[in-house]
C-alpha positions, 0 to 999 in steps of 0.5 A: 134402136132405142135403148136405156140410158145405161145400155148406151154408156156401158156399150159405149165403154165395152166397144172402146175397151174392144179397141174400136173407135166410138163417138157419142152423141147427145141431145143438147137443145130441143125446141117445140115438137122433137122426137128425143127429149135432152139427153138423149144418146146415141153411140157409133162405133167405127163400123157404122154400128149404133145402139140408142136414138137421138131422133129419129128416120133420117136425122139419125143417119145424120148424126151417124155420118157426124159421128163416123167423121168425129172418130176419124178425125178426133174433133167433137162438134155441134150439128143442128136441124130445125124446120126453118133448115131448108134441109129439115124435110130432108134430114126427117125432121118435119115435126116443127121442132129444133134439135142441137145434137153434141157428137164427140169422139170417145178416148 
């Protein structure tokens, strides 16, 4: 679900101050076509819930799984998909670009 910028943050820190444990991810690096310019956020809280975009089809999903692992086990990470990847078909990312996503949890 796309949403501002401002929307993401704010629901970012309304989930966390609700005791759930929440992990952003934001566009870093983009490269050639990519659905999400740099800065781009997406926001998962500890139930698998979203709201912003990263992305894009199963991309998104990825990086969702990503974040679900950072708020269990606290550690941030860097996580990328490109063509080249032979996963790049699989993960939705057809479009010929590169992306660098950075998932961290939320204290």
């Amino acid at each position: 679900m796309l949403s501002n910028e401002t929307d993401i943050l704010a629901a970012a820190e309304a989930w966390r101050r609700a005791g759930r444990g929440v992990a952003l991810a934001t566009v870093i690096e983009t490269w050639g076509s990519a659905p999400r310019p740099v800065g781009s956020h997406l926001v998962v809280d500890d139930a698998g819930n979203f709201l912003g975009s990263v992305s894009g089809g199963c991309v998104e999903g990825a990086v969702i799984t990503e974040s679900l692992d950072a708020i269990a086990d606290g550690r941030a990470r860097t996580i990328a998909f490109g063509v080249a990847d032979e996963t790049a078909w699989q993960v939705g990312l057809s479009c010929g670009g590169r992306i660098r996503v950075f998932v961290e949890p939320v204290a």
